[in-house]
C-alpha positions in Angstrom: -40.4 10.9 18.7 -40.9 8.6 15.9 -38.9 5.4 15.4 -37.8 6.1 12.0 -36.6 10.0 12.3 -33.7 10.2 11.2 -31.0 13.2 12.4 -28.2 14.1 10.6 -26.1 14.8 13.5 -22.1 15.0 13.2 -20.3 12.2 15.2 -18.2 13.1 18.3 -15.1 12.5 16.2 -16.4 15.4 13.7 -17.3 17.6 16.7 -13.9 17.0 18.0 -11.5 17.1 14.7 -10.8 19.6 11.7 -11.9 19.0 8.1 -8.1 18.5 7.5 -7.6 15.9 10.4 -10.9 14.0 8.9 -9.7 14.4 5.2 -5.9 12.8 6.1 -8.2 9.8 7.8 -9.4 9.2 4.8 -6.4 9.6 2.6 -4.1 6.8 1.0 -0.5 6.8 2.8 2.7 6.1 1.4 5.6 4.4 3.7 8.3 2.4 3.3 7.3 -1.7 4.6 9.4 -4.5 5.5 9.4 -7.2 2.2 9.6 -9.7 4.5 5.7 -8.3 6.2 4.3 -8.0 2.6 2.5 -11.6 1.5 2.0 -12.3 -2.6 -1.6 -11.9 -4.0 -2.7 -15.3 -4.1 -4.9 -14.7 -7.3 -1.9 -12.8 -9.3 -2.8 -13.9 -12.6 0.5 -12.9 -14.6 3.6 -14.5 -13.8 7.3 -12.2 -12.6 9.8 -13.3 -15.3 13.3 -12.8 -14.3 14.8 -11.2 -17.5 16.5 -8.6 -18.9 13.2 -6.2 -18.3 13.6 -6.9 -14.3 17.0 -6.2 -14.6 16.2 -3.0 -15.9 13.6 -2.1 -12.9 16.7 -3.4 -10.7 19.2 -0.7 -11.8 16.8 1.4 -12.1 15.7 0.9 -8.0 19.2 0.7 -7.3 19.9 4.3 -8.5 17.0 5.8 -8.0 14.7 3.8 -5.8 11.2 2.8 -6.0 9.5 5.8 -7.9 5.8 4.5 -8.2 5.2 2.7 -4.6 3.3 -0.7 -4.9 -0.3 -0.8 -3.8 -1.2 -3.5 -0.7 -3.6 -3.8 1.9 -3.6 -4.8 5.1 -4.8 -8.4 6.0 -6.9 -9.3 9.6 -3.7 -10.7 10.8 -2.0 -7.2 10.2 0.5 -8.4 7.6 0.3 -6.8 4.0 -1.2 -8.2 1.0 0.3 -7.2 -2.5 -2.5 -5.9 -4.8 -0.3 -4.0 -7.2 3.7 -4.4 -8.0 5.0 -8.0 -7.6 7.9 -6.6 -10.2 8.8 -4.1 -8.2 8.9 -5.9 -5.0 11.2 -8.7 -6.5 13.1 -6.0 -8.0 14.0 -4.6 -4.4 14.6 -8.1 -3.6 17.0 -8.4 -6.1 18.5 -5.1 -5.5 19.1 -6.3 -1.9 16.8 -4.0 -0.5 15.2 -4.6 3.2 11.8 -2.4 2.8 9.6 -0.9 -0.4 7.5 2.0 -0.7 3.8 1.3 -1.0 0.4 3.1 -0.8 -2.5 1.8 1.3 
């Protein structure tokens, strides 16, 4: 057989799983994390202004919660990295919230 043929042949994992299970794999989750296990993006090039704005977001977590999770990703030392949502993560704070919703 020559070196360079190339098979398309599934993988085990696609023998032994269903579209649906490979399609969830794949699919950005939502969950509630710990603040304290979610690290600032070091780069953030805007600055969180405590004002009457982030009060707003405040009240508004307080009675309703977090409606639009935060975005992170998750670093090589398996803590989370904030990419997205450093208003509403000091909001929570602020709120005296333990965890926020976030996608990943």
């Amino acid at each position: 057989m020559p070196k360079d043929l190339k098979l398309n042949l599934p993988s085990a994992d696609d023998l032994f799983s269903t579209q649906k299970e490979r399609d969830e794999a794949v699919r950005e989750k939502v969950q509630d994390i710990p603040l304290c296990d979610i690290d600032n993006f070091p780069e953030h090039p805007f600055e969180v202004r405590i004002d009457d704005e982030l009060q707003k977001i405040v009240d508004s977590v307080k009675s309703v919660g977090v409606q639009t999770p935060a975005i992170v990703r998750v670093n090589n030392d398996g803590r989370f990295e904030l990419v997205s949502g450093h208003r509403r993560k000091i909001a929570c704070e602020l709120a005296g919230l333990d965890s926020i919703k976030v996608k990943h």
